[in-house]
mmCIF file of the N, C-alpha and C atoms, coordinates in Angstrom:
data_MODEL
# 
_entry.id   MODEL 
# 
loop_
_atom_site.group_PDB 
_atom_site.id 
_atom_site.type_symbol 
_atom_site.label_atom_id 
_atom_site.label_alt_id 
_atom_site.label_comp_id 
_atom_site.label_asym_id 
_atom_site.label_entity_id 
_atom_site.label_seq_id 
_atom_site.pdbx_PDB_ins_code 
_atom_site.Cartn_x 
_atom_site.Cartn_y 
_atom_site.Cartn_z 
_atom_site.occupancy 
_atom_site.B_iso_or_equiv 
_atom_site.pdbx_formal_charge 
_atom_site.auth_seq_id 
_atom_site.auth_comp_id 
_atom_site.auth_asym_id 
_atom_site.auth_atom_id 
_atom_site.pdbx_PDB_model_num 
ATOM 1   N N  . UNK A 1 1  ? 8.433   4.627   6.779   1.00 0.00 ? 1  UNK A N  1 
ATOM 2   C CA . UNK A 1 1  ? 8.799   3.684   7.809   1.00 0.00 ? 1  UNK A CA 1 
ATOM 3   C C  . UNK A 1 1  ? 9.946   2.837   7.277   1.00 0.00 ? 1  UNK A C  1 
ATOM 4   N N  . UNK A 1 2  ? 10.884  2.741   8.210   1.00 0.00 ? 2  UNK A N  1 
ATOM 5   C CA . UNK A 1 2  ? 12.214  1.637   7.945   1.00 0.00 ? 2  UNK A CA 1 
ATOM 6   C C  . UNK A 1 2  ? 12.263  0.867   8.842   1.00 0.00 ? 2  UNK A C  1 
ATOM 7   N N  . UNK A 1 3  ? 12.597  -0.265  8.315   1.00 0.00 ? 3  UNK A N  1 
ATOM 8   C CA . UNK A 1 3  ? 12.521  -1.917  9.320   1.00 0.00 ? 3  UNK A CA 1 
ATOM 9   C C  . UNK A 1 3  ? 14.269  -1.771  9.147   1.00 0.00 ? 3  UNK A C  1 
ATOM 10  N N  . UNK A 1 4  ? 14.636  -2.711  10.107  1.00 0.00 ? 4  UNK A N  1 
ATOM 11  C CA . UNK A 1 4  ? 15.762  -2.620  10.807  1.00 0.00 ? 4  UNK A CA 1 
ATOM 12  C C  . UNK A 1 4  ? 16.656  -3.578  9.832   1.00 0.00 ? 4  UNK A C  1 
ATOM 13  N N  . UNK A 1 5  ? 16.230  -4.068  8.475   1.00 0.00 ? 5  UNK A N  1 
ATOM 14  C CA . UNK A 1 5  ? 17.057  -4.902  7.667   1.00 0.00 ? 5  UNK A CA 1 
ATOM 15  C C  . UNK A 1 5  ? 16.955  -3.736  6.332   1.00 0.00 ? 5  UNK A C  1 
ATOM 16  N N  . UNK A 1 6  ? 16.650  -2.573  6.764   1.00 0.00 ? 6  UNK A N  1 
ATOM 17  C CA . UNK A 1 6  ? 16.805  -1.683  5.375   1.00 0.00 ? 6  UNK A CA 1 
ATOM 18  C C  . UNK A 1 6  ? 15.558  -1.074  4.782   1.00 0.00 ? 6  UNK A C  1 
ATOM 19  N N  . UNK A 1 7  ? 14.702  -1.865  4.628   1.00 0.00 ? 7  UNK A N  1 
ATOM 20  C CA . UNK A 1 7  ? 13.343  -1.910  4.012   1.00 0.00 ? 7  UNK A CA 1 
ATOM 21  C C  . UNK A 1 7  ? 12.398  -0.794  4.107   1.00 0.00 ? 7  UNK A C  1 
ATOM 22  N N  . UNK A 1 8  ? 12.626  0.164   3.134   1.00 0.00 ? 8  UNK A N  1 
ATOM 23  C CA . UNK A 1 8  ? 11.787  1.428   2.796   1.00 0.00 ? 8  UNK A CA 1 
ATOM 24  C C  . UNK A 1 8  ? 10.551  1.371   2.855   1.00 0.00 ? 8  UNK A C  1 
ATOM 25  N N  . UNK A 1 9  ? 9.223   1.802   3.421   1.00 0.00 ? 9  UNK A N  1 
ATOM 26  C CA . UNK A 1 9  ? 7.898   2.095   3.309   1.00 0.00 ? 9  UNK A CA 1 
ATOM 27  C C  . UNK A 1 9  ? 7.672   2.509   2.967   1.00 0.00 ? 9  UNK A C  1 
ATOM 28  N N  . UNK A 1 10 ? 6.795   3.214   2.006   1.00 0.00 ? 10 UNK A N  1 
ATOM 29  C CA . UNK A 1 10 ? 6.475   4.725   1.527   1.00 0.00 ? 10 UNK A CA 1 
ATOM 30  C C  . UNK A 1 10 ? 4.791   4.925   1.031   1.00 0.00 ? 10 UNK A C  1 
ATOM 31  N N  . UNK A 1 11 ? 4.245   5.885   1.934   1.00 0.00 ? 11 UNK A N  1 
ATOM 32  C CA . UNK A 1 11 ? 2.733   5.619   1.964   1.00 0.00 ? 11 UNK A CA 1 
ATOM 33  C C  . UNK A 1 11 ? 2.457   7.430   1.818   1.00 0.00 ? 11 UNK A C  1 
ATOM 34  N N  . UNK A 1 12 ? 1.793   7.652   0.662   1.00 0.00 ? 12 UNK A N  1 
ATOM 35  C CA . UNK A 1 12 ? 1.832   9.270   0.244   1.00 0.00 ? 12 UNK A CA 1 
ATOM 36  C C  . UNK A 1 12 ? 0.436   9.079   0.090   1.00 0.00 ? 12 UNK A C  1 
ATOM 37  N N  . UNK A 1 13 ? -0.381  9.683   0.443   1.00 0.00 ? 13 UNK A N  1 
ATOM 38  C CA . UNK A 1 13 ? -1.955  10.382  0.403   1.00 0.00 ? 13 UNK A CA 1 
ATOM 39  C C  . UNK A 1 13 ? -2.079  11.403  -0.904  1.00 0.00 ? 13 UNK A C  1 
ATOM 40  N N  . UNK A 1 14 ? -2.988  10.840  -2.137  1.00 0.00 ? 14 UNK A N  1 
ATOM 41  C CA . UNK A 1 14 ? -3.144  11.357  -3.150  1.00 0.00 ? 14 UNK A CA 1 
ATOM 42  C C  . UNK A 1 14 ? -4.212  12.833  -3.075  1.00 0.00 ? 14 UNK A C  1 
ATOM 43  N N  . UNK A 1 15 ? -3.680  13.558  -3.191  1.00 0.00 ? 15 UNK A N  1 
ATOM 44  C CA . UNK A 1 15 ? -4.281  15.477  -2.834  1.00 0.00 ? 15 UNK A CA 1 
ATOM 45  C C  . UNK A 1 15 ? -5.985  15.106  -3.574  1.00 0.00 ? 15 UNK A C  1 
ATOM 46  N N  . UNK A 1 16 ? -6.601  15.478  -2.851  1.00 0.00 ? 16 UNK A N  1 
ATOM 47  C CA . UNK A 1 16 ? -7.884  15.396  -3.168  1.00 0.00 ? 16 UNK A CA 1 
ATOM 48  C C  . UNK A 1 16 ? -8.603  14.448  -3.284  1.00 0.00 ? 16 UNK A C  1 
ATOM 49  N N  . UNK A 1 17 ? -8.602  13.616  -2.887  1.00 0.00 ? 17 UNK A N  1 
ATOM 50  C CA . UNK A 1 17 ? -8.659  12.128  -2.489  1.00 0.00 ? 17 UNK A CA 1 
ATOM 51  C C  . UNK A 1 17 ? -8.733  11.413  -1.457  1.00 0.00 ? 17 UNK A C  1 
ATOM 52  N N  . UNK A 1 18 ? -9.679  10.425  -0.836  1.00 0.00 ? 18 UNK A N  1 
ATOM 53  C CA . UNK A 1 18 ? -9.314  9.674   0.608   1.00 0.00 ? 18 UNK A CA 1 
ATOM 54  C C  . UNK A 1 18 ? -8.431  8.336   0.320   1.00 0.00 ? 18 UNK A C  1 
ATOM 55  N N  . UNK A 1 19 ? -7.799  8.585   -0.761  1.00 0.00 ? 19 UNK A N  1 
ATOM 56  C CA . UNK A 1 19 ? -6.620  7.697   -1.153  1.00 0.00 ? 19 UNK A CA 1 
ATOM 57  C C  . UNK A 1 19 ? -5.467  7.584   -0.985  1.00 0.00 ? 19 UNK A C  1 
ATOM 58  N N  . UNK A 1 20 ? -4.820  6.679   -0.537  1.00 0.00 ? 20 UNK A N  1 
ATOM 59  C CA . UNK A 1 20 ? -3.210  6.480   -0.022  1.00 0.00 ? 20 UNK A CA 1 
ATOM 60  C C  . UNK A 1 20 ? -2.696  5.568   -1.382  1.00 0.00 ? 20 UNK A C  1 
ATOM 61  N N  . UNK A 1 21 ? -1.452  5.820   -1.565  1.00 0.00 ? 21 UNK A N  1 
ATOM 62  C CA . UNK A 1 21 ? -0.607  5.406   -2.501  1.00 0.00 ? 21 UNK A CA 1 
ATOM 63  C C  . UNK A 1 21 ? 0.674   4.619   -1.623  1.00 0.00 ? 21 UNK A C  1 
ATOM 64  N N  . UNK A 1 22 ? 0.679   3.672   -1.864  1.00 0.00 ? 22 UNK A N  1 
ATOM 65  C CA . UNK A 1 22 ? 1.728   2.838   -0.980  1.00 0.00 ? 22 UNK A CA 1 
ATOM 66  C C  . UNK A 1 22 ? 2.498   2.343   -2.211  1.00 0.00 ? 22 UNK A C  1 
ATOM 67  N N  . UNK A 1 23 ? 3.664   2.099   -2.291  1.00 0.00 ? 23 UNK A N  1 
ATOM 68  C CA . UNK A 1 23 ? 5.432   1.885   -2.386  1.00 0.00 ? 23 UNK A CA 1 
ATOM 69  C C  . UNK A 1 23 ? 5.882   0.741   -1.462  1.00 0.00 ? 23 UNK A C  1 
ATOM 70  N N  . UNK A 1 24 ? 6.086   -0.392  -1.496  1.00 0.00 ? 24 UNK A N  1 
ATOM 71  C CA . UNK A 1 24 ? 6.865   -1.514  -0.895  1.00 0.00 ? 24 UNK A CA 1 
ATOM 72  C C  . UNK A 1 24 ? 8.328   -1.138  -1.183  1.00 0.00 ? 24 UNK A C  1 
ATOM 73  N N  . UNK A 1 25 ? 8.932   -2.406  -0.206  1.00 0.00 ? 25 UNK A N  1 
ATOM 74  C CA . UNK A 1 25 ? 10.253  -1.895  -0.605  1.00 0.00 ? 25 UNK A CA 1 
ATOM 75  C C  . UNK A 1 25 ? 10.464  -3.060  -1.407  1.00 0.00 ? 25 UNK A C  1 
ATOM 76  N N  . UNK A 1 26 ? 9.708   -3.725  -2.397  1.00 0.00 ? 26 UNK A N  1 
ATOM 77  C CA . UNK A 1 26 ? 10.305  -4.745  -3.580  1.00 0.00 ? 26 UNK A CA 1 
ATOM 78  C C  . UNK A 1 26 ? 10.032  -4.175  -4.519  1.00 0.00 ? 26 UNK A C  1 
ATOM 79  N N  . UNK A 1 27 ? 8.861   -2.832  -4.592  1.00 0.00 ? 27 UNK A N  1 
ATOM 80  C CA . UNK A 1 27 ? 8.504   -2.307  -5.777  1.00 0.00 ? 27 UNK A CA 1 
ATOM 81  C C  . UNK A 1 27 ? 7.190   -2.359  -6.226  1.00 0.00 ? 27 UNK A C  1 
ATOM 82  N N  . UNK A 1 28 ? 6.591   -3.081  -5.779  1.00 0.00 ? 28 UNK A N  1 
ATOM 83  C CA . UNK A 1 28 ? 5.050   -3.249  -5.354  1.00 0.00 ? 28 UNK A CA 1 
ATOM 84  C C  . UNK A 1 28 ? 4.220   -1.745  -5.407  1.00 0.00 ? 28 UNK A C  1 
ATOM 85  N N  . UNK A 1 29 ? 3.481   -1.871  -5.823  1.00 0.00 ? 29 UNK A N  1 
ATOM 86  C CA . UNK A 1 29 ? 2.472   -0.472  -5.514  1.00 0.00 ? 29 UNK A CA 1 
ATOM 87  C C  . UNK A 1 29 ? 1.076   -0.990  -5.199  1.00 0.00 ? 29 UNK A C  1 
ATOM 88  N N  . UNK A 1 30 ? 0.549   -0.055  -4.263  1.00 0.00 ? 30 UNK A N  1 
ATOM 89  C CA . UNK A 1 30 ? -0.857  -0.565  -4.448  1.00 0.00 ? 30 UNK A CA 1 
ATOM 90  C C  . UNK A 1 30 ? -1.997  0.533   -3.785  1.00 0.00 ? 30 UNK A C  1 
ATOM 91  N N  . UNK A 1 31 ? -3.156  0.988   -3.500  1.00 0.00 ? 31 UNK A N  1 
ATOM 92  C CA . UNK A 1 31 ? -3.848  1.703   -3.242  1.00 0.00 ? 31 UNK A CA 1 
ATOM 93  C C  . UNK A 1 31 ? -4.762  1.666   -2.558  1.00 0.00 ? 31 UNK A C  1 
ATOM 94  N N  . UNK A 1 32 ? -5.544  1.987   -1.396  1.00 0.00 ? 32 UNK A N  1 
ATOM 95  C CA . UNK A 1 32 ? -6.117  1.870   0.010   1.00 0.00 ? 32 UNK A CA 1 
ATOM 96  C C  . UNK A 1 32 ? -6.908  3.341   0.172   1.00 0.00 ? 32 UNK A C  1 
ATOM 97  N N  . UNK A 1 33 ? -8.202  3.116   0.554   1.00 0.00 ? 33 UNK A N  1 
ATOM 98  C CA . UNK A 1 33 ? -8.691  4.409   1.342   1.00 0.00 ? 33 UNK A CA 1 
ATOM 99  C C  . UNK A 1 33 ? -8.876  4.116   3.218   1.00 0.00 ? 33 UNK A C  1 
ATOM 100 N N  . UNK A 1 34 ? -8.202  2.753   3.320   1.00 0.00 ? 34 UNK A N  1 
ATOM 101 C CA . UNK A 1 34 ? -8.194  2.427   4.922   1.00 0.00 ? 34 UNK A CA 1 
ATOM 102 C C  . UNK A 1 34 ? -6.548  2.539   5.273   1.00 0.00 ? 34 UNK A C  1 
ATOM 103 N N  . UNK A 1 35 ? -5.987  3.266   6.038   1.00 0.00 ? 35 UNK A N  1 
ATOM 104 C CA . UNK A 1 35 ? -4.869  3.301   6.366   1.00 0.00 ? 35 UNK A CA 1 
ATOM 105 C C  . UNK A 1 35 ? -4.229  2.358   7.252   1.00 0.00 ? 35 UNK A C  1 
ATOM 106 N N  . UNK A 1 36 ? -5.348  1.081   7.733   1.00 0.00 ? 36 UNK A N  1 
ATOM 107 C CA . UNK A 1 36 ? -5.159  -0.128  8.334   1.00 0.00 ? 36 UNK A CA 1 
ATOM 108 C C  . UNK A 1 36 ? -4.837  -1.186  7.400   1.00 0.00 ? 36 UNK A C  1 
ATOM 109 N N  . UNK A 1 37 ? -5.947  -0.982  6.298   1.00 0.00 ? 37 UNK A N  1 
ATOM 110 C CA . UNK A 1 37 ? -5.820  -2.013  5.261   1.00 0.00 ? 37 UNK A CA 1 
ATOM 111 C C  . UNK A 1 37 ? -4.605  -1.688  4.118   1.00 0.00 ? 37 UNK A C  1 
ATOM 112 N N  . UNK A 1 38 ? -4.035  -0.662  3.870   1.00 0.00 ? 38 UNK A N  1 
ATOM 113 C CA . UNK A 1 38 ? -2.753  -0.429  3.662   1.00 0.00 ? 38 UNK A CA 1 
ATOM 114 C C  . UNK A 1 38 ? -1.479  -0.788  4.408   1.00 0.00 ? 38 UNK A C  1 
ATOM 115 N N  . UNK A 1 39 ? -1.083  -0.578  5.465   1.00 0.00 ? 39 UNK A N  1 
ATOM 116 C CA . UNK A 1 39 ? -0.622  -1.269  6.333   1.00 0.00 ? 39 UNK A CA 1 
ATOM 117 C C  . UNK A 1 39 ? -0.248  -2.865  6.362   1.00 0.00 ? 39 UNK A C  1 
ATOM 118 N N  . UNK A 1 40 ? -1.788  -3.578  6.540   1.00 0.00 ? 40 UNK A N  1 
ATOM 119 C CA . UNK A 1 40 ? -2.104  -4.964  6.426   1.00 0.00 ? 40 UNK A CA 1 
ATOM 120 C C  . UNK A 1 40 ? -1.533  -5.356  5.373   1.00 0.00 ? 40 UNK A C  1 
ATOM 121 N N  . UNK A 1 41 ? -1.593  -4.316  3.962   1.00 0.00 ? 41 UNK A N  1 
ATOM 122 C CA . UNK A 1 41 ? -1.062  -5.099  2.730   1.00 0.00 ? 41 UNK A CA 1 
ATOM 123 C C  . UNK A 1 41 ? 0.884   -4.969  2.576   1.00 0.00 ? 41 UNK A C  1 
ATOM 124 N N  . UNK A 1 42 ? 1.377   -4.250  3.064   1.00 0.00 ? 42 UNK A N  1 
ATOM 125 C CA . UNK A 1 42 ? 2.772   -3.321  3.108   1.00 0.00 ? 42 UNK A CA 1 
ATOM 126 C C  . UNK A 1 42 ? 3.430   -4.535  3.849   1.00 0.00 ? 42 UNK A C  1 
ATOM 127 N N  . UNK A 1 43 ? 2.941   -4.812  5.121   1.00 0.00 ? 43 UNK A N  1 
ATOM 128 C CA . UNK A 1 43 ? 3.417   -5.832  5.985   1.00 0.00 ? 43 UNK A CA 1 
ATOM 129 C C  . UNK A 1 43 ? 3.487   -7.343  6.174   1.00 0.00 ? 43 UNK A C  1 
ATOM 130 N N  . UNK A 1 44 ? 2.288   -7.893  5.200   1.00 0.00 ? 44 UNK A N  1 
ATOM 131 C CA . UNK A 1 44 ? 2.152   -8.812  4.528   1.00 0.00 ? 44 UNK A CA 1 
ATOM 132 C C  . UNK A 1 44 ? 2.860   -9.500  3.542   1.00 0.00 ? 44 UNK A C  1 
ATOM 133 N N  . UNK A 1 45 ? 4.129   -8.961  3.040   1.00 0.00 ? 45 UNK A N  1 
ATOM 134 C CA . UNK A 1 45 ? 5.024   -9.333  2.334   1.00 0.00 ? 45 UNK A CA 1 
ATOM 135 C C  . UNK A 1 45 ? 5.410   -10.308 2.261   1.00 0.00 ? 45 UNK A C  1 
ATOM 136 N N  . UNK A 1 46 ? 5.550   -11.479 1.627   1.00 0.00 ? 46 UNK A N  1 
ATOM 137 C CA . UNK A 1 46 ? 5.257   -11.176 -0.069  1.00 0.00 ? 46 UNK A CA 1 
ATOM 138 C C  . UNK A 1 46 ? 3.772   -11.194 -0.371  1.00 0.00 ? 46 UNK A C  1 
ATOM 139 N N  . UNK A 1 47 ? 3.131   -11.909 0.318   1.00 0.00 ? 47 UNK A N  1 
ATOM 140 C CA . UNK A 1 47 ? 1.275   -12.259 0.061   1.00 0.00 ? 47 UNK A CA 1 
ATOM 141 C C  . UNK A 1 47 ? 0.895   -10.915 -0.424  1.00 0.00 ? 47 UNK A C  1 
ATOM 142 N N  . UNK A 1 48 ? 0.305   -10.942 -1.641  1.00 0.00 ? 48 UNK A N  1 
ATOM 143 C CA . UNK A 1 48 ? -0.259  -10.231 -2.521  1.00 0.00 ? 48 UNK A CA 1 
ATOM 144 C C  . UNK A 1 48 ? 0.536   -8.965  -3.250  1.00 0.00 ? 48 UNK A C  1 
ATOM 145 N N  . UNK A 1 49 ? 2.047   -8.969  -3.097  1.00 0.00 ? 49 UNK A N  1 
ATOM 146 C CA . UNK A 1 49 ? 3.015   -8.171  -3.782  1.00 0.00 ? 49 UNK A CA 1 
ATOM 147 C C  . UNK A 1 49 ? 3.267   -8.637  -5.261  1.00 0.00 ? 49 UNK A C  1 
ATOM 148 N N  . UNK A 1 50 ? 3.121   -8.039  -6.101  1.00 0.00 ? 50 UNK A N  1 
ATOM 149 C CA . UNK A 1 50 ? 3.425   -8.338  -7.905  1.00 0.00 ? 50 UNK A CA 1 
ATOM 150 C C  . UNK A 1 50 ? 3.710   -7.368  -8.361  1.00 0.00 ? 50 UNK A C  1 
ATOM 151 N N  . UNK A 1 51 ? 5.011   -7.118  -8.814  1.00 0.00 ? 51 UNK A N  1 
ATOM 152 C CA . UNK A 1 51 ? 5.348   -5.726  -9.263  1.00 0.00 ? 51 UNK A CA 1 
ATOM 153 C C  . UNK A 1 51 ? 4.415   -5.806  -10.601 1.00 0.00 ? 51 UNK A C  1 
ATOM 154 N N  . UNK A 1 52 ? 4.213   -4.713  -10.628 1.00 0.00 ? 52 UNK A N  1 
ATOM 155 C CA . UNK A 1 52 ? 3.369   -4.297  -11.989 1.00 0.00 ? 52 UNK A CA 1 
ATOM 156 C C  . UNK A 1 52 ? 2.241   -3.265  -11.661 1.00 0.00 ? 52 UNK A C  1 
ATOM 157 N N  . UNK A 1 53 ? 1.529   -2.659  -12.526 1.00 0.00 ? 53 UNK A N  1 
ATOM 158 C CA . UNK A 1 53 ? 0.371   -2.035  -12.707 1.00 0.00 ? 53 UNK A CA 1 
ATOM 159 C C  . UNK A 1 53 ? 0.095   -1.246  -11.069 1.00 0.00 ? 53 UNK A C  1 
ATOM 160 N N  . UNK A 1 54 ? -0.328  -0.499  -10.842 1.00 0.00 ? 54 UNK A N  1 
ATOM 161 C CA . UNK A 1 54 ? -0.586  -0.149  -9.846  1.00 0.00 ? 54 UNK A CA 1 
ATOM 162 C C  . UNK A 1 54 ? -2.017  -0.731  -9.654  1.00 0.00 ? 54 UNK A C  1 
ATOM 163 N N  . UNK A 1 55 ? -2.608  -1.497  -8.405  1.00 0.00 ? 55 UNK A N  1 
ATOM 164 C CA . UNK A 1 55 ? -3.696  -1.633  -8.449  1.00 0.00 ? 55 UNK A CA 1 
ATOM 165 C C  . UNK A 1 55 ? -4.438  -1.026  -6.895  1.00 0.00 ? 55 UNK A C  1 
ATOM 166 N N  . UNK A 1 56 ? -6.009  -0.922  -7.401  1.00 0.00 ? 56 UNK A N  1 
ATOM 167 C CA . UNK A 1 56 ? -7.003  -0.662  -6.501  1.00 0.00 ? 56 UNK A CA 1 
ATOM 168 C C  . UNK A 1 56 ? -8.039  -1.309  -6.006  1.00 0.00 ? 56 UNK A C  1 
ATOM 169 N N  . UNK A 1 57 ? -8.023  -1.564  -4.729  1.00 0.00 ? 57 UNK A N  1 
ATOM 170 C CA . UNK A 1 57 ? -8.999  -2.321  -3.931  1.00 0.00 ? 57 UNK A CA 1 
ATOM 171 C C  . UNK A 1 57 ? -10.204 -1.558  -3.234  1.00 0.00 ? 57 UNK A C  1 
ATOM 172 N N  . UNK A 1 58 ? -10.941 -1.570  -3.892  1.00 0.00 ? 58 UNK A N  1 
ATOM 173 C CA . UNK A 1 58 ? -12.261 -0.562  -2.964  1.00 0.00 ? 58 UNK A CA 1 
ATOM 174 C C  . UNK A 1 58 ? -12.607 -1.086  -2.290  1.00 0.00 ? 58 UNK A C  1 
ATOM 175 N N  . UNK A 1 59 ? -13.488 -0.170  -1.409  1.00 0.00 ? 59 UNK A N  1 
ATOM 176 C CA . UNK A 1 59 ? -13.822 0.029   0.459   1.00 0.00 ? 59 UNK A CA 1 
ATOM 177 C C  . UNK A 1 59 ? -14.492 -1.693  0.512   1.00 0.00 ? 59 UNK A C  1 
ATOM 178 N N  . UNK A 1 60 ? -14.304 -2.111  1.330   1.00 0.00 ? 60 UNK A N  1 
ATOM 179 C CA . UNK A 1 60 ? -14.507 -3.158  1.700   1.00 0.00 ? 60 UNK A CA 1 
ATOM 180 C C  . UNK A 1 60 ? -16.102 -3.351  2.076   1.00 0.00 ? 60 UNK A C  1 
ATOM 181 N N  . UNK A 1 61 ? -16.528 -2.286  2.289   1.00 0.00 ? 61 UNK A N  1 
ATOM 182 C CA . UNK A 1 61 ? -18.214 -1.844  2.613   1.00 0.00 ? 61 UNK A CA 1 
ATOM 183 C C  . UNK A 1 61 ? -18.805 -1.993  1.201   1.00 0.00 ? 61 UNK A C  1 
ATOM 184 N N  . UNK A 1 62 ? -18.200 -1.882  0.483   1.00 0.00 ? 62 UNK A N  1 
ATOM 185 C CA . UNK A 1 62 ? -18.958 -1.699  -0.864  1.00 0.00 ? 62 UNK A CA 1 
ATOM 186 C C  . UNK A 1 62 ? -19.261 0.166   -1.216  1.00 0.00 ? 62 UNK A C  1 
ATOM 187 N N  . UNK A 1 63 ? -19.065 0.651   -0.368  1.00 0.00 ? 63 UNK A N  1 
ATOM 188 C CA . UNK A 1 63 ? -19.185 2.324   -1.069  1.00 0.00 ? 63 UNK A CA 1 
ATOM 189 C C  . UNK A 1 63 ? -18.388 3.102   -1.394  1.00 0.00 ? 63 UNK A C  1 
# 
């Protein structure tokens, strides 16, 4: 997805996995098995963007 000031999206689904790998366009990485709650975090910019480490947020259900 591209926003109209440039801004690259990039959301790749890890093979064997119900995991998405998201790419900001500041450099941000971060990891989602809800393709809403990926989204929520991508679009949310800057709130909760820190380049570094790739991190993971599990299911919000707890499973």
């Amino acid at each position: 997805m591209s926003g109209r000031t440039g801004e690259v999206y990039r959301v790749d689904w890890l093979p064997g996995t119900d995991v998405l790998h998201g790419t900001c366009h500041c450099g941000a990485e971060h990891t989602a098995e809800d393709p809403v709650t990926m989204w929520d975090w991508m679009l949310a910019h800057p709130q909760g963007h820190a380049q570094g480490p790739l991190r993971h947020h599990p299911p919000e259900d707890g499973s």
